[in-house]
N, C-alpha and C positions, 0 to 999 in steps of 0.2 A: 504494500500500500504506500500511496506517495504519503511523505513528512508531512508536507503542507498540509494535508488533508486535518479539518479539525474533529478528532473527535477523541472514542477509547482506544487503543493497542493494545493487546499485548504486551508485558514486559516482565522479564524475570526478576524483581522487584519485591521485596519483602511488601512492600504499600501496597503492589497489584495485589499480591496473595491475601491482602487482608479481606475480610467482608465488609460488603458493601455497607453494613447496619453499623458497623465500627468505626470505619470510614464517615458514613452520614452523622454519626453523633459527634464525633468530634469535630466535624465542619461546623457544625454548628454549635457546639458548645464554645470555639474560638471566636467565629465571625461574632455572634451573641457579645459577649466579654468584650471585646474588640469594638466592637461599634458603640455599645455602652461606655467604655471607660477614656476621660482623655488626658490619660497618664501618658506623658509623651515614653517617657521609659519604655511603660508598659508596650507600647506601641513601635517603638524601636525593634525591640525582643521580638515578638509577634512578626514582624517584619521580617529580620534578620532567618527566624526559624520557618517561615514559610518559603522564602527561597531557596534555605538547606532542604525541606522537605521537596520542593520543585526539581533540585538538580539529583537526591538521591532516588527519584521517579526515574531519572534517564529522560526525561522531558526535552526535547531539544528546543535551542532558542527559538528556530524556525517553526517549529509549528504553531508558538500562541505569539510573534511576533505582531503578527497583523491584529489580534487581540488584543497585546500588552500598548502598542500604540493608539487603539481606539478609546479604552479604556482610560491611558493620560489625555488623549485630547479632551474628552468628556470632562474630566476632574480638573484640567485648564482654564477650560471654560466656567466650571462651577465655580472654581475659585475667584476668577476673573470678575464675576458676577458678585459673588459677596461682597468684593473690595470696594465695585464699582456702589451698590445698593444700600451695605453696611458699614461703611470702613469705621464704625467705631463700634460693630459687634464685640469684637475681643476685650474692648476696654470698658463694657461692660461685665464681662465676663470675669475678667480678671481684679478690677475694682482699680488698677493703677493706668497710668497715663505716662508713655516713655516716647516723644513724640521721635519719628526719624525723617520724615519730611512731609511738605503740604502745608495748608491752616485750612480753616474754619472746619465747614463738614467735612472735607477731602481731605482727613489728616491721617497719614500713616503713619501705623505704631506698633512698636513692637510686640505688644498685646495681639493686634490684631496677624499680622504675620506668623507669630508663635501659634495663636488658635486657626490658621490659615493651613501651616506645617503640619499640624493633628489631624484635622480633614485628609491631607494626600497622604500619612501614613497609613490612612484607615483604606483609601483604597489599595494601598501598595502591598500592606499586607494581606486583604482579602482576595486580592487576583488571583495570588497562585496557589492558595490554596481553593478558590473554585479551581482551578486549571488540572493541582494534582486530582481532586476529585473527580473529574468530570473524564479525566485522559489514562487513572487508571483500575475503572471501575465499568465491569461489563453493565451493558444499558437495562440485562433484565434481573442482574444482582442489583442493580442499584433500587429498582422498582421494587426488588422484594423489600431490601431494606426501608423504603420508604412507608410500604407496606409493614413493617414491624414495629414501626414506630409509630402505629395509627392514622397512616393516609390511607383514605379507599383504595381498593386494590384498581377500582378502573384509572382514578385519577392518576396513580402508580403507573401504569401500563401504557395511563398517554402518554406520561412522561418520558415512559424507555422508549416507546417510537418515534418520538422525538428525537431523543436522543442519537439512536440504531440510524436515523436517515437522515442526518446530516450532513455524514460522509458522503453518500448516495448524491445529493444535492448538489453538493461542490463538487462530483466526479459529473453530472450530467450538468452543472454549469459551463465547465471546462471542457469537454465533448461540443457542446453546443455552440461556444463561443469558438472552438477551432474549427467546424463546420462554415459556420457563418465569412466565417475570417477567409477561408476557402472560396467562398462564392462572392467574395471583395466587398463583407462590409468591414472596414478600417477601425478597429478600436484600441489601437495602440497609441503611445504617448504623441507618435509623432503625427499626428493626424488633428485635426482641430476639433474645438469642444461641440460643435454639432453634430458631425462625422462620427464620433464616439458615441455621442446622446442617442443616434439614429440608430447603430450598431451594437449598442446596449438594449436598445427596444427589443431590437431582432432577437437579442437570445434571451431576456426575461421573457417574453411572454411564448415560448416552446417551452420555456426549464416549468413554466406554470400551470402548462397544460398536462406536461409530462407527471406533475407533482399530482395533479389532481385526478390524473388518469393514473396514479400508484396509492393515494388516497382513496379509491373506490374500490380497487382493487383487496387491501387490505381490510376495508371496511365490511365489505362482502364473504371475505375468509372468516371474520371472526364472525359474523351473521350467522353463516352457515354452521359455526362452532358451536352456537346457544352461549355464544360471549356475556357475562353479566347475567345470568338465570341465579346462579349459586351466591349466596353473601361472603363467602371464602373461597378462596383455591389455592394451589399450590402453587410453587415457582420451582421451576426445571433448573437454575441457576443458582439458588439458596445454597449457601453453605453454614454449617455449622461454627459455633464460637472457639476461640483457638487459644491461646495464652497469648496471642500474638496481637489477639481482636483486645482481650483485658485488659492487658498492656496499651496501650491507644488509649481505649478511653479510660485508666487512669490516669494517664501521663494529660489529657485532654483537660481531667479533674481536678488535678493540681497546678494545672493554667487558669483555668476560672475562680479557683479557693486563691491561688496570688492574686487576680483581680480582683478578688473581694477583698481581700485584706489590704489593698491599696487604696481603696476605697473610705476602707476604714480608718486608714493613718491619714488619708488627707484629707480628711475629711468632708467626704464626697466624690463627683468625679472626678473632678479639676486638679491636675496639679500643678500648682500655681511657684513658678519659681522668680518671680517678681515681688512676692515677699519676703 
């Protein structure tokens, strides 16, 4: 399978071999903690171990590149937007006033840039840990595990097809657009921005037909299955708990117990080093 492709692999990887249910709860007991807390520390750490967690995936740059940039531009802009709408958020926040340039409303300060840096930690550190999740967890383990932690098992099961044909998506993107490109519509750099616009129509609306003609497709298999008649059923990709899965979400346990006890010492979430 091509790298680029986004989605699960294979890999001989202690985190693939974990279970999906192991995997899910500690996604979520870090993002949780992590979005709540804005202990820049706390948030460094968090950081720092979700990348070590990213590179011991075998994760390559390449595959969530076009991801890790969408993701900064997005939180760019967010921040760009605070400054421009709040710029004296922070300095309510933090109770002090450190000005570094501007006056009146448009004052930048180091309050607000410190509370500014907490925000793009929180996305910095949640990316890749979605990434390790999502790249190396098969899409109908991860729906059991969703399933185990009390989501309806159909809701479960859209989300693994979801999941399962993404890949599919981006290979008949890329089929489509070298067809196209073949019968001279021009969607490369060096071509102008209406040439592309045009030659982008031409293969969204195949990849759309083709999606909706694989949507009915699947819809009709599970139809004919008596899909959703039962309130439970099994999962063909379920695996059992391992010391390996315990391990996880203790080590996940004593992330969230130091976030709470940061919490505690500073009392609140804030921690405020301009006191």
């Amino acid at each position: 399978m091509d790298n680029s492709l986004f989605g699960y692999k294979a890999r001989n990887t202690w985190i693939n071999h974990a279970t999906g249910t192991a995997k899910l709860v500690g996604f979520l007991a870090l993002t949780t903690i992590g979005m709540i807390s804005y202990d820049t520390r706390f948030l460094i750490a968090l950081t720092i171990l979700s990348f070590v967690l990213i590179k011991m995936a075998h994760i390559k740059y390449q595959e969530y590149a076009l991801l890790l940039k969408l993701v900064l531009f997005i939180g760019l802009i967010n921040l760009v937007m605070i400054t421009v709408l709040a710029p004296q958020y922070g300095e309510q926040l933090y109770g002090t006033k450190h000005v570094m340039f501007g006056s009146g409303w448009f004052t930048i300060t180091q309050e607000q840039l410190f509370y500014e840096l907490n925000l793009l930690l929180k996305y910095l550190f949640s990316f890749p840990l979605s990434i390790v999740l999502l790249f190396t967890t098969n899409p109908s383990e991860f729906a059991a595990g969703l399933n185990k932690i009390g989501v309806p098992y159909k809701v479960a099961y859209a989300v693994a097809i979801t999941l399962r044909y993404i890949p599919d998506v981006q290979s008949d993107y890329r089929t489509i657009s070298l067809a196209q490109q073949a019968r001279g519509y021009e969607i490369s750099k060096k071509s102008s921005l209406i040439q592309r616009m045009k030659g982008t129509v031409q293969i969204i609306l195949p990849l759309v037909f083709s999606s909706l003609g694989r949507i009915d497709t699947i819809s009709q298999a599970m139809e004919l299955r008596r899909f959703g008649r039962y309130n439970k059923r099994s999962w063909y990709q379920e695996q059992r708990f391992s010391m390996r899965d315990v391990a996880m979400i203790l080590w996940s346990t004593l992330i969230v117990v130091i976030g709470v006890l940061l919490f505690i010492t500073n009392g609140g979430r804030m921690w405020n080093p301009f006191k």
